[in-house]
Wavefront OBJ file of the C-alpha trace (Angstrom):
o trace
v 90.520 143.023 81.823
v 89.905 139.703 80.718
v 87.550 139.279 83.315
v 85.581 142.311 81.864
v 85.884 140.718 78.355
v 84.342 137.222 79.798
v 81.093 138.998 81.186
v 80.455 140.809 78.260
v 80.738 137.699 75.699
v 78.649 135.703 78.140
v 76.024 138.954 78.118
v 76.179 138.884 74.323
v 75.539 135.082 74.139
v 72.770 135.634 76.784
v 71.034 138.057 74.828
v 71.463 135.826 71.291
v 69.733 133.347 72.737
v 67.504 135.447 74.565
v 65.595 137.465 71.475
v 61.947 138.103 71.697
v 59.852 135.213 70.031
v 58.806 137.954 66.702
v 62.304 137.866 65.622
v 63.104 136.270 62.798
v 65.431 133.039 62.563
v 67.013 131.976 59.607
v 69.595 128.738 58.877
v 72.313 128.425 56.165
v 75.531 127.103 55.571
v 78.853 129.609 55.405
v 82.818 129.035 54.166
v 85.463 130.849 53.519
v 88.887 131.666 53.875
v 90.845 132.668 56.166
v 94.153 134.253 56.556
v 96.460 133.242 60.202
v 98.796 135.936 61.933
v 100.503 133.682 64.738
v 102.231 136.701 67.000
v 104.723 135.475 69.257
v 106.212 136.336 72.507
v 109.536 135.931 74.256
v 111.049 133.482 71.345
v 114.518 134.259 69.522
v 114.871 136.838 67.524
v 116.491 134.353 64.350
v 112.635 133.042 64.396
v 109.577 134.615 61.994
v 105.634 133.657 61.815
v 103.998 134.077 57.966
v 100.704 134.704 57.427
v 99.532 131.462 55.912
v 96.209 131.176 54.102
v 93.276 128.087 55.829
v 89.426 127.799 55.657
v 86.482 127.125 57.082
v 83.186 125.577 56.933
v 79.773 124.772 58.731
v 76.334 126.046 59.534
v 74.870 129.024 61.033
v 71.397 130.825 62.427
v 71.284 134.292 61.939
v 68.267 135.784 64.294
v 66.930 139.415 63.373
v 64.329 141.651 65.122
v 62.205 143.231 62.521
v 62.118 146.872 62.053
v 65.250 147.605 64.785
v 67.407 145.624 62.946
v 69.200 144.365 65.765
v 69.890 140.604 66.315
v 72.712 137.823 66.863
v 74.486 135.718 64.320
v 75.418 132.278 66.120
v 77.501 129.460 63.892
v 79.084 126.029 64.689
v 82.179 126.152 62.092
v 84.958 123.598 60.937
v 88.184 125.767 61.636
v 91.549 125.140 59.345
v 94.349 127.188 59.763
v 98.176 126.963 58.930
v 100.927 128.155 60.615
v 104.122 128.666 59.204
v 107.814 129.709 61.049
v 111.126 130.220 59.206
v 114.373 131.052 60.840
v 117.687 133.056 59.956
v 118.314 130.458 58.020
v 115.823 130.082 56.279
v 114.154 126.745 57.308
v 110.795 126.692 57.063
v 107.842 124.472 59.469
v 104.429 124.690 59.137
v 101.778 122.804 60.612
v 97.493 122.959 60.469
v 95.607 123.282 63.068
v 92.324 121.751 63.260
v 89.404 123.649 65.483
v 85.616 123.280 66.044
v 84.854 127.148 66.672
v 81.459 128.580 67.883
v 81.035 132.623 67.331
v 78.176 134.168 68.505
v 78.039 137.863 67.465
v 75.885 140.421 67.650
v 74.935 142.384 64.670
v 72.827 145.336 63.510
v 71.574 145.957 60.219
v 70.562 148.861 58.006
v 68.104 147.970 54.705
v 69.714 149.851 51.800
v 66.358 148.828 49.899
v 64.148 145.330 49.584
v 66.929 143.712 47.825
v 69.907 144.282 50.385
v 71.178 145.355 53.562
v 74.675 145.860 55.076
v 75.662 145.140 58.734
v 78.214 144.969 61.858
v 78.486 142.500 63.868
v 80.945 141.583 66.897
v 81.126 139.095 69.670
v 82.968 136.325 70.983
v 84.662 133.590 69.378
v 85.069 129.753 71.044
v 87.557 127.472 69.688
v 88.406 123.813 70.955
v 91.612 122.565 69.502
v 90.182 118.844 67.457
v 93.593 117.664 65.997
v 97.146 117.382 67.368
v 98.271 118.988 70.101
v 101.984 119.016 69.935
v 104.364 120.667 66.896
v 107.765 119.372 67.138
v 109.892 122.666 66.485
v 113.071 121.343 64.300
v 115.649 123.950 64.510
v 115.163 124.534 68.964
v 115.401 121.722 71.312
v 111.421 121.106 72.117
v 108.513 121.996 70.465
v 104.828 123.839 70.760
v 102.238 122.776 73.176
v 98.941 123.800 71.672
v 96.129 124.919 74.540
v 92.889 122.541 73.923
v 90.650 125.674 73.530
v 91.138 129.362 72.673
v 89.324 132.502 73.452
v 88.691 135.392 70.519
v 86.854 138.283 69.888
v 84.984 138.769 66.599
v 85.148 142.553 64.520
v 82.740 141.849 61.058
v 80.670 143.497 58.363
v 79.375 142.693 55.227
v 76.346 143.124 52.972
v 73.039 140.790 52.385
v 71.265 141.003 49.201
v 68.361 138.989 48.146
v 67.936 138.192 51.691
v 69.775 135.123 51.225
v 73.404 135.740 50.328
v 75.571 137.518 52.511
v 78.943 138.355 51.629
v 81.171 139.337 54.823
v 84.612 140.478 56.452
v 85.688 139.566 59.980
v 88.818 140.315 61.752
v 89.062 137.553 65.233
v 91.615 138.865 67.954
v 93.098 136.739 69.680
v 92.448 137.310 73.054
v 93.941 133.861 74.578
v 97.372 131.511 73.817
v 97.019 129.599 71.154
v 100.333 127.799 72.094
v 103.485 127.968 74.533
v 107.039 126.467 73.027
v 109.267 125.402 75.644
v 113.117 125.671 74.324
v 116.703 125.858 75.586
v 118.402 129.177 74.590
v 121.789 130.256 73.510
v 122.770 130.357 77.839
v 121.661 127.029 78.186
v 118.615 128.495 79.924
v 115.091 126.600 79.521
v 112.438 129.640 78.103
v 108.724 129.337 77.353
v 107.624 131.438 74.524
v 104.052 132.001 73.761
v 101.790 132.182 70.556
v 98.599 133.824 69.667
v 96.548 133.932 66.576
v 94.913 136.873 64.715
v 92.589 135.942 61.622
v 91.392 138.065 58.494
v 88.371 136.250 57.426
v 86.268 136.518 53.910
v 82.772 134.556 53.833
v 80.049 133.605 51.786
v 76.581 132.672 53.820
v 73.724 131.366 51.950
v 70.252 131.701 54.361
v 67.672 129.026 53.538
l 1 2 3 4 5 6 7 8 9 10 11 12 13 14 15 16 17 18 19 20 21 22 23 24 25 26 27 28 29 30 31 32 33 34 35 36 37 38 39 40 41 42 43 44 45 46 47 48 49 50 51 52 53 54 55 56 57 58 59 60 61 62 63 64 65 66 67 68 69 70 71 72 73 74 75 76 77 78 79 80 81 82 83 84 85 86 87 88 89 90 91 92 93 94 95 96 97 98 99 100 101 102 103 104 105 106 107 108 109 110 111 112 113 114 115 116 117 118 119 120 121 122 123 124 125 126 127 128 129 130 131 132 133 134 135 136 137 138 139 140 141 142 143 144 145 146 147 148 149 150 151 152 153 154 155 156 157 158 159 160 161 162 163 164 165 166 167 168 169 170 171 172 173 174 175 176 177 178 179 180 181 182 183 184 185 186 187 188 189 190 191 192 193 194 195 196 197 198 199 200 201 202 203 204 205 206 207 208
């Protein structure tokens, strides 16, 4: 499966950077906000992840065929998210994450008229981990190990209008761990627990 998912982001990348030279390339900068899901695996049951609110921010080339409609959305983005645990008893940690991220999506769009369009777009997301790497975990006996890079897959749409604002929604899977947490349980036992992160995103693009 996940060797199925690698060929087709690396066919989708191919074929961004493979578009015929009529199609139509245009730069801008994009932010937003995003909103982290950290799912877990295999830690105690007395331990919660919150959806915690982050951001991000950087530049992006979005490449259209004319007429067709189809074409590739590529960006290089400064990625901030939070995470945030609480046990039974209530204790709360959080940390943020720092990432460089590269999506490169594919996207078709429909003209509504010459003043906007709507789209979807999906493709795959990489992430390379830019900050800390451990998160000291206070209420277990160890602590997160953060992976250096992450894999993620990319569901968006949104609308254009005045061919220079685009307003859009993406929801990133999380295809790879984001983090494994090592920890001693009630038996005394040594467990590794895993965590992977899901991401509502809203953003506002402004093409030059």
């Amino acid at each position: 499966m996940k060797k199925n998912i690698l060929s087709l982001a690396v066919l989708i990348a191919a074929l961004a950077f493979a578009m015929p030279s009529q199609a139509q390339v245009k730069l801008g900068i994009k932010g937003g906000l995003n909103v982290n899901h950290f799912s877990t695996k295999n830690l105690p049951g007395n331990i919660d992840s919150d959806n915690r609110a982050g951001f991000f921010a950087g530049v992006t080339a979005d490449v259209t065929v004319p007429i067709v409609g189809i074409g590739a959305d590529i960006s290089l983005l400064y990625d901030n998210r939070v995470a945030q645990f609480t046990d039974g008893l209530g204790t709360e940690t959080s940390k943020t994450l720092h990432y460089v991220s590269l999506p490169i999506n594919a996207k078709y769009t429909v003209g509504l008229s010459s003043l906007a369009s709507v789209y979807l777009a999906t493709g795959p997301q990489f992430s390379w981990n830019v900050g800390d790497r451990h998160w000291s975990f206070t209420t277990i006996n160890q602590g997160w190990e953060i992976k250096s890079s992450e894999f993620s897959w990319n569901f968006g749409l949104g609308a254009t209008v005045l061919s220079h604002v685009r307003v859009g929604y993406n929801y990133n899977l999380g295809i790879g761990k984001t983090a494994e947490l090592n920890f001693i349980d009630d038996a005394g036992k040594l467990v590794s627990g895993k965590m992977k992160n899901n991401m509502h995103q809203i953003s506002l693009t402004y093409l030059f």
